[in-house]
C-alpha positions in Angstrom: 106.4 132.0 48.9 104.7 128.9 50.1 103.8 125.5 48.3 100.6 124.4 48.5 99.9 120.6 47.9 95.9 119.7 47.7 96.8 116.0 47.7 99.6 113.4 48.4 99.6 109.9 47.7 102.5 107.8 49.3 102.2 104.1 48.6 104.1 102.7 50.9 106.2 104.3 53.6 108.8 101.8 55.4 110.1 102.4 59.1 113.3 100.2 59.9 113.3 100.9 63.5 111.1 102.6 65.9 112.4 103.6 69.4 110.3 105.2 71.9 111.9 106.6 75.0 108.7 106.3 77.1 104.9 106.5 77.0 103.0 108.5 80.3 100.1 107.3 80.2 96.9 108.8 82.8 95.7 109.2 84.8 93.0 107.1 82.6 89.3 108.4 83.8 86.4 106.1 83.7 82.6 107.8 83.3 80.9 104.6 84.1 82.2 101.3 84.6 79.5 98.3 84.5 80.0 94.3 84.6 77.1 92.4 83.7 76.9 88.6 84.7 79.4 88.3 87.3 79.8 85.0 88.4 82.3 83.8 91.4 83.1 80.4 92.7 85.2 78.7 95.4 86.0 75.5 96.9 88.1 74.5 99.6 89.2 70.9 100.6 89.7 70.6 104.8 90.9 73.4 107.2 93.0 72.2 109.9 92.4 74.2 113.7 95.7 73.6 115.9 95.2 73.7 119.4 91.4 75.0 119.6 89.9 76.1 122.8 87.1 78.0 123.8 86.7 79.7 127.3 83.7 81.2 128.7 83.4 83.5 131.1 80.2 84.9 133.0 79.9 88.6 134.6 77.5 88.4 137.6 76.4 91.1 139.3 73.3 91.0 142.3 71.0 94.1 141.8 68.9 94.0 145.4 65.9 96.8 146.4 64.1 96.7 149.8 61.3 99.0 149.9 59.2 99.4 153.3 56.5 101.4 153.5 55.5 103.4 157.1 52.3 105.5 158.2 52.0 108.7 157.3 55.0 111.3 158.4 57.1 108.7 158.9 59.8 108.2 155.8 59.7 104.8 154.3 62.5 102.6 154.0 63.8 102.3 150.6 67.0 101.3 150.2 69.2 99.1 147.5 72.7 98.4 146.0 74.7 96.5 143.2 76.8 93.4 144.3 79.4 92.1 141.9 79.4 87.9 142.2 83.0 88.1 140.3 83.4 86.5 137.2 84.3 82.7 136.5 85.3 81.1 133.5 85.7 78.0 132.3 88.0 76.7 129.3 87.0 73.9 127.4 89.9 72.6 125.0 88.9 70.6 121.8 92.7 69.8 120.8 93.1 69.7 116.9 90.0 70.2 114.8 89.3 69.2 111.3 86.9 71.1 109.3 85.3 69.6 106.5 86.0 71.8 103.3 83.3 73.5 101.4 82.5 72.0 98.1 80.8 74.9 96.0 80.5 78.4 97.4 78.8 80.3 94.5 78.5 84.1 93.8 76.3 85.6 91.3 75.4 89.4 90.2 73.4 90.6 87.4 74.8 93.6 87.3 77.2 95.9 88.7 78.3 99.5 88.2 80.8 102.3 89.6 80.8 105.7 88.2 83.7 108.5 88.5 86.8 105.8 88.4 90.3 106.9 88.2 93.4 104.6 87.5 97.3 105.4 87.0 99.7 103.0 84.9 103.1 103.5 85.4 105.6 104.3 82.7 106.8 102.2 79.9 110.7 103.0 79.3 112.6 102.1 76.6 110.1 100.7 74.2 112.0 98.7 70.6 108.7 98.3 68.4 110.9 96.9 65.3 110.5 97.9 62.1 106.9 98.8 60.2 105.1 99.3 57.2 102.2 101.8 55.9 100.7 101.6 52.6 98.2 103.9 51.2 99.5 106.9 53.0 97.7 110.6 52.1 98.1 113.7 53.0 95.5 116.4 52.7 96.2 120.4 52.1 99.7 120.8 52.5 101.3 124.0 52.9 105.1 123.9 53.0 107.1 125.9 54.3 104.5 127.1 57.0 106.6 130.3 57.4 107.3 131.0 53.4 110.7 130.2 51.3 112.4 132.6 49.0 115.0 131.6 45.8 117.9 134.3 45.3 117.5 135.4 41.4 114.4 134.0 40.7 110.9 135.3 40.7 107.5 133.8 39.9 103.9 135.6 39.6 102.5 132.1 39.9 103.4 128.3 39.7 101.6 125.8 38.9 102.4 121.9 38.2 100.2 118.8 37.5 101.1 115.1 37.8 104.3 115.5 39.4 105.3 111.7 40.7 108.5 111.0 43.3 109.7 107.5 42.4 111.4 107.1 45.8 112.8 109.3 48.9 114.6 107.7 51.9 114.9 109.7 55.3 117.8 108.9 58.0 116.1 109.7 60.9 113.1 111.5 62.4 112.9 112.3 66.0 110.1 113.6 68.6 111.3 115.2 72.0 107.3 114.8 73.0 104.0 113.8 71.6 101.4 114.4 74.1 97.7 113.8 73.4 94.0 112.5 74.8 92.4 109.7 73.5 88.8 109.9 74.1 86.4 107.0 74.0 82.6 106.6 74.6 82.6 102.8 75.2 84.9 100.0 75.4 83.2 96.5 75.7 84.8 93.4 76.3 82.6 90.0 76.3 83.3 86.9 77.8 86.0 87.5 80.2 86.5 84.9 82.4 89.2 83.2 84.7 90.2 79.4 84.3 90.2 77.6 87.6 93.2 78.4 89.8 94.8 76.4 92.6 95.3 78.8 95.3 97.0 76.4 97.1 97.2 76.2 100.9 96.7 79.1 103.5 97.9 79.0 107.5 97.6 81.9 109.3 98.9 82.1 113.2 97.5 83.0 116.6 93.7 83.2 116.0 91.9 84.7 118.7 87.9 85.6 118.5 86.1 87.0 121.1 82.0 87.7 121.4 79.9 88.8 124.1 76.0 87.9 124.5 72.9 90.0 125.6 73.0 90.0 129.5 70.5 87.5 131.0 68.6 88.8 133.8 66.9 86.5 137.0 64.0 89.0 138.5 62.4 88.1 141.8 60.1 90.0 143.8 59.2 89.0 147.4 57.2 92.1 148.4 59.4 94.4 150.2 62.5 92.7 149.0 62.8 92.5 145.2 65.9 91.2 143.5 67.8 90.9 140.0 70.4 88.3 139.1 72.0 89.5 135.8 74.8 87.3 133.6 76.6 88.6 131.0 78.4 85.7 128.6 81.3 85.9 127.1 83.3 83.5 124.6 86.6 83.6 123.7 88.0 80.8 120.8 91.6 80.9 120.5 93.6 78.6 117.7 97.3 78.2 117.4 96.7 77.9 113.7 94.6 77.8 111.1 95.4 75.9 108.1 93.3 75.8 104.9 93.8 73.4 102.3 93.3 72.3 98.7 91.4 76.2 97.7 90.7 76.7 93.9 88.5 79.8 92.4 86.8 80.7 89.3 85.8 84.0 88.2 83.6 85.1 84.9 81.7 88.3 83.7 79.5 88.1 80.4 80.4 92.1 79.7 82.8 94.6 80.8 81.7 97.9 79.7 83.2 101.2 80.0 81.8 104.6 79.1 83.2 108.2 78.8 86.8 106.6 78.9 89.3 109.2 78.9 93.0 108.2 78.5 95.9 110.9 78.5 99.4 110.2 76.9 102.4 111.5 76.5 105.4 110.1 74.2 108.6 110.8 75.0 111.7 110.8 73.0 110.1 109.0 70.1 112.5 107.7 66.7 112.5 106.6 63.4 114.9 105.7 62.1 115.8 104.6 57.9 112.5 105.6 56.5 111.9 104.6 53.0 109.2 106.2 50.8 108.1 105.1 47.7 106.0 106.3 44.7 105.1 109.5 46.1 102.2 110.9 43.5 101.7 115.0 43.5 98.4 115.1 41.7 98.9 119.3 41.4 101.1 121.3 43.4 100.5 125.2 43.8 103.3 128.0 44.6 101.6 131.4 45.7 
């Protein structure tokens, strides 16, 4: 025989204690991720180069052609080779430079948006959420036992009761091993997010070496049957000792963060209650088939 319960009204239900052992959560999966507004400045005070030189070296290289021409049946003269001129360098040395800072470095996007996003949080453990209330608690079509009861001695064709009202019910403990589930939401906005100004403080970074090469310069001269090309190839090398940058402070803001198709597993593990308290439970008509 099962009970069959159309409604229940519970008007408040007390928790003393919940205690969860952990909540999984993800991998949380992102449809379509937009910011709209985004807005990103900087300002630096003076950066410090220690020790700044530059040195410049050249690659020359002579390309000469000599080209005779002779009567006929008589094979002309054409002959020609590379000669490499070496290549010097130079080192100019600056000593210790200061760098004026940069007052207002501004960023600004309308809009931005990344689709297909992925993101993992890591466990929470051991989670003490205190104790709760609910008020206003109902329950729908409930069937109890799901798998049928039977009373030794007794037998009923049919049972039926109306108004049937619990003044009170208390229950020690309730425990879940694991509540697994996923959440599913088709937007999540948040306006007017926005960083306050930070002081980055200062940066030094050491042993700074940049290095850039130019287009190769050519000299052409022809002189009739001797023709040649001068070609130099430039190269720079700046080397610092250290760099130092100080006095940085950013600010970030975005009118709207919006996230579509959000998809967020979960899984709750080792979940209590403990001292439940339930009062005023109201049976409006209670069924036994």
């Amino acid at each position: 025989m099962q009970l069959t319960v159309p409604a229940a009204s519970v008007a408040h239900a007390e928790v003393r204690s919940i205690a969860v052992g952990g909540v999984a959560i993800g991998p949380i999966r992102i449809g379509r991720l937009a910011l709209s507004d985004l807005d990103f400045a900087m300002s630096t005070g003076v950066a410090h180069l220690r020790n700044f030189r530059i040195t410049v070296s050249l690659r020359i290289t002579l390309d000469w052609h000599i080209h005779i021409g002779l009567p006929d049946g008589i094979p002309d003269i054409d002959v020609g080779d590379t000669i490499d001129l070496g290549d010097p360098s130079f080192e100019l040395g600056l000593g210790d430079v200061v760098v004026p800072g940069l007052d207002h470095l501004s960023v600004h996007l309308d809009s931005a948006a990344v689709d297909n996003l992925a993101a993992s949080l890591a466990p929470l453990a051991n989670l003490s959420l205190g104790a709760a209330m609910a008020e206003q608690v109902k329950a729908r079509n409930v069937v109890l036992p799901a798998a049928g009861f039977q009373i030794a001695g007794l037998a009923f064709a049919a049972l039926r009761a109306e108004g049937i009202g619990i003044p009170a019910a208390t229950v020690e403990e309730i425990t879940a091993d694991r509540v697994h589930g996923e959440a599913a939401l088709e937007e999540i906005a948040v306006a007017g997010f926005g960083f306050p100004g930070v002081a980055v403080g200062d940066i030094a970074s050491q042993g700074v070496d940049v290095s850039a090469t130019a287009t190769t310069i050519a000299f052409h001269m022809d002189a009739g049957i001797l023709e040649l090309t001068l070609s130099v190839t430039p190269t720079a090398e700046a080397q610092i000792d250290a760099l130092e940058i100080s006095g940085i402070s950013a600010t970030t803001s975005v009118r709207a963060i919006e996230a579509h198709n959000v998809v967020v597993p979960y899984d709750v593990l080792g979940l209590t209650l403990a001292d439940v308290g339930i009062e005023t439970i109201e049976l409006p008509s209670l069924a036994a088939i």
